[in-house]
C-alpha positions in Angstrom: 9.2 2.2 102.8 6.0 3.2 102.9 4.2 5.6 105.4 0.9 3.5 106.9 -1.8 5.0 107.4 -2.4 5.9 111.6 -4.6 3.0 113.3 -8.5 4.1 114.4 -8.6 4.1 118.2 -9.9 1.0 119.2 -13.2 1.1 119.9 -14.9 0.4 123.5 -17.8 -0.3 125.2 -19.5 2.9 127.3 -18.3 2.6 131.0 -21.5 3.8 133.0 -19.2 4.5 135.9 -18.1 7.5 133.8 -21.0 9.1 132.8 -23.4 11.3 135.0 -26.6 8.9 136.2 -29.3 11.2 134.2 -33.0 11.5 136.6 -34.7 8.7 134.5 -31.8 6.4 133.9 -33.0 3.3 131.7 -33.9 0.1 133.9 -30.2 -1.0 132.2 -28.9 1.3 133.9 -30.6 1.2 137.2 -29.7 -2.7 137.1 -26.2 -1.3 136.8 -26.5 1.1 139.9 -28.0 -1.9 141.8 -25.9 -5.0 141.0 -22.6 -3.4 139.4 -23.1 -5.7 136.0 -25.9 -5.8 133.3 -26.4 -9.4 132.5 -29.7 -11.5 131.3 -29.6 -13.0 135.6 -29.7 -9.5 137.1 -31.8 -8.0 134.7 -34.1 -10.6 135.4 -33.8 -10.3 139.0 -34.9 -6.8 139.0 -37.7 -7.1 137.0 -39.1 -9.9 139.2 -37.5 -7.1 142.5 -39.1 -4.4 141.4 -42.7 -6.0 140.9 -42.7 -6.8 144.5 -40.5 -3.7 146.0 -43.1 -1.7 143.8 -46.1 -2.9 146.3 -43.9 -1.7 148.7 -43.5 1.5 147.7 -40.5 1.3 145.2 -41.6 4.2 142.7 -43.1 3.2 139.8 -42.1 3.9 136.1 -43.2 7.2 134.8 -45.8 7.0 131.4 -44.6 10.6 130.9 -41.1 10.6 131.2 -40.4 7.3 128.5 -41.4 4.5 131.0 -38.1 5.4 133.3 -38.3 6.0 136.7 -36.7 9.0 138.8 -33.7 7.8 139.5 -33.5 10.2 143.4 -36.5 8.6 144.4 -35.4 4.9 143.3 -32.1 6.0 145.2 -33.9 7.1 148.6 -36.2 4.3 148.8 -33.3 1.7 148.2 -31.2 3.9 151.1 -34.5 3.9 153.3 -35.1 0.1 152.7 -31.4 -1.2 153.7 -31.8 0.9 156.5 -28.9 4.1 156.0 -31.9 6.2 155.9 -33.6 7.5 159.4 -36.7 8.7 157.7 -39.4 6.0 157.1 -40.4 6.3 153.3 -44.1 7.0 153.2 
């Protein structure tokens, strides 16, 4: 009888819960944060979201930081919009 050689660990998809949410997350990931899933319907939805939250004050992808957009401020606005903020974003 032979000895087989020990089986690679199987291998797995990231799980974004796990990792630390970096200050510009991708918009992947920001769909994640928002919705809980990254599929083709909710990335679709937050495209077409954001374009109209943005006119409202959402903040805006940064040129300088690789399109992303700061991830505290996305966070604060979306608090402040559903209303578990007190302070009016301006």
């Amino acid at each position: 009888m032979t000895d087989a050689p020990p089986k690679a660990p199987k291998r797995t998809r990231r799980n974004p819960e796990m990792e630390p949410l970096p200050y510009y997350p991708s918009e992947d990931r920001i769909v994640y944060e928002v919705f809980g899933e990254v599929t083709a319907a909710t990335k679709k939805i937050w495209r077409d979201a954001a374009t109209i939250l943005e006119r409202n004050g959402l903040p805006k992808r940064d040129p300088l930081m690789c399109n992303r957009r700061f991830w505290p401020a996305v966070k604060e606005w979306l608090d402040q919009y559903n209303g578990l903020s007190p302070e009016p974003w301006t």
